[in-house]
C-alpha positions as CSV (number, residue, x, y, z in Angstrom):
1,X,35.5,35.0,201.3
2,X,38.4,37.6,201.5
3,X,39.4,36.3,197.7
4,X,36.2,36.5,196.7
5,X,35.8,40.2,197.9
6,X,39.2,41.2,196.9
7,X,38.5,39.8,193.3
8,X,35.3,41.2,193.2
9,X,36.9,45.1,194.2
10,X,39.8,44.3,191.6
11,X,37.5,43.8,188.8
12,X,35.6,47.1,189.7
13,X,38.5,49.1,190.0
14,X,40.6,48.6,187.4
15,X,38.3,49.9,184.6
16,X,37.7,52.8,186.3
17,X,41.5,53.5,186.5
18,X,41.9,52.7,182.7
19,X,38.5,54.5,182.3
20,X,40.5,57.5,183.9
21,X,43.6,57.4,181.9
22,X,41.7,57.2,178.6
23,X,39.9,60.5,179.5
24,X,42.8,62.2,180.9
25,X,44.6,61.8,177.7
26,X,41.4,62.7,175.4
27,X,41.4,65.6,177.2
28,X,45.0,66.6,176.6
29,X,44.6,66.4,172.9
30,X,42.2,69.2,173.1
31,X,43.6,72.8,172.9
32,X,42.9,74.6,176.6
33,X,40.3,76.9,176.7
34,X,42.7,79.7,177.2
35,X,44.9,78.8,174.3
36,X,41.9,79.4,172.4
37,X,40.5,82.6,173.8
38,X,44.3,83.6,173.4
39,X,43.9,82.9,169.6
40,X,40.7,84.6,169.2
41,X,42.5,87.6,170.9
42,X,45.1,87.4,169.0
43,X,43.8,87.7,165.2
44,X,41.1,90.2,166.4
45,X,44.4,92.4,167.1
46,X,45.6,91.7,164.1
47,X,42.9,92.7,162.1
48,X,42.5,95.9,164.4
49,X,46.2,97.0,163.9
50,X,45.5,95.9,160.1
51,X,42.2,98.2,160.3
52,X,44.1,101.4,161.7
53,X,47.1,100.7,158.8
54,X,44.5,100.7,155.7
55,X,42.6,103.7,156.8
56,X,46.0,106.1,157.5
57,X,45.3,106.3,161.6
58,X,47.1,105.1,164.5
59,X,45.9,102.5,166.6
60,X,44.9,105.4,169.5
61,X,43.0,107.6,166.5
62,X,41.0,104.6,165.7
63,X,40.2,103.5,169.1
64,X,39.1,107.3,169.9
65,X,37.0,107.3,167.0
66,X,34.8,104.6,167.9
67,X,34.6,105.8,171.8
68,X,33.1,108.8,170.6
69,X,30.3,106.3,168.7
70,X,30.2,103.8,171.8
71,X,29.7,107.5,174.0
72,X,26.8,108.8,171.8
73,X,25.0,105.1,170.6
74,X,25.3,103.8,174.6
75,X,26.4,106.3,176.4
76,X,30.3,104.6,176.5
77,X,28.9,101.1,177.5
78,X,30.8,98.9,175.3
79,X,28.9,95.9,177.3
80,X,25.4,97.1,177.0
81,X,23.2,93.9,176.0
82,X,19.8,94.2,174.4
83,X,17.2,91.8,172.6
84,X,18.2,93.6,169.5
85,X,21.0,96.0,169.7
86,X,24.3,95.2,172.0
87,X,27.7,96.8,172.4
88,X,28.2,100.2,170.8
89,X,25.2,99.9,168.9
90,X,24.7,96.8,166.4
91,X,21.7,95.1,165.7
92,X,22.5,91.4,166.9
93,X,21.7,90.1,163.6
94,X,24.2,92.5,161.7
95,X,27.2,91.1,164.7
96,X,26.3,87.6,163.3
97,X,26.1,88.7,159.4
98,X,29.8,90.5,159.6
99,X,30.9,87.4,161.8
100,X,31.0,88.8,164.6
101,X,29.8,85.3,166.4
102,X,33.5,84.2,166.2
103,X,34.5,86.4,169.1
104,X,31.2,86.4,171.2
105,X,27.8,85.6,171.0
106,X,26.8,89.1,171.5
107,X,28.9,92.8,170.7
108,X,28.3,93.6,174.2
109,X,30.3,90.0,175.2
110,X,33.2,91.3,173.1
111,X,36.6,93.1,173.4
112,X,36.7,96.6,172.3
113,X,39.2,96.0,170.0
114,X,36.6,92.8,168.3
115,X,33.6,95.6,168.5
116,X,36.1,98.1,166.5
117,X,37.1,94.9,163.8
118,X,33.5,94.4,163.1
119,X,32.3,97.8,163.2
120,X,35.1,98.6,160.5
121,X,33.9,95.2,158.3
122,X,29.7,96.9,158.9
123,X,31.2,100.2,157.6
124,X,33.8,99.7,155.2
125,X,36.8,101.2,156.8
126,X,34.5,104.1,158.1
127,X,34.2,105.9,161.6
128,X,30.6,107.6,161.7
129,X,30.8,111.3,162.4
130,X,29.3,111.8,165.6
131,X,29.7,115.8,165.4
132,X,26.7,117.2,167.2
133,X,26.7,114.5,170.0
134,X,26.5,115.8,173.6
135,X,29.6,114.1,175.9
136,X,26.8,111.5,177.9
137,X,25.5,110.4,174.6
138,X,22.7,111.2,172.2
């Protein structure tokens, strides 16, 4: 009976250890999570510093240029999510048609910096004036 038992538990246990081995290793073939987020990070910087180059500012002159847009569109919210308008102001549809999607869903999901690297591809290397805009916002 014992044999019986003990062959019955061997046969029952052993795939599940192969079962997870194979997974463990599947699993270690895929890039971490992190390693991708660090990517992601990594090129929208790029582009940013690559942005601030091409229009003859420094990285801090760009950055300020598009909080004083993110202060008047939402008030400095750079998360602010909406059915149609998120981060400092896009329409959702225009984050997906610049491809905006690649760093987050939503502008209000992304990064600063990814908000400033799309809002530079939406206006062509331009910062919208936003002389004339009280310091809480429109």
């Amino acid at each position: 009976m014992r044999r019986k038992l003990f062959s019955l538990l061997a046969s029952l246990f052993v795939p599940l250890v192969l079962l997870g081995t194979s997974a463990n290793s599947a699993a270690s073939s895929r890039p971490a999570r992190h390693d991708i987020d660090h990517v992601v990070i990594s090129a929208s910087t790029r582009a940013f510093r690559a942005d601030a180059a091409r229009v003859g500012l420094s990285e801090a002159q760009l950055r300020s240029g598009w909080q004083s847009v993110a202060t008047c569109e939402v008030g400095g919210n750079w998360s602010m999510i909406g059915s149609k308008y998120s981060g400092i102001g896009f329409l959702n549809t225009t984050w997906h048609e610049y491809g905006g999607d690649r760093f987050a869903p939503l502008a209000g999901h992304a990064t600063e910096t990814q908000q400033i690297v799309i809002a530079m591809a939406v206006t062509g290397g331009w910062i919208p004036d936003q002389s004339g805009c009280s310091p809480g916002g429109w």
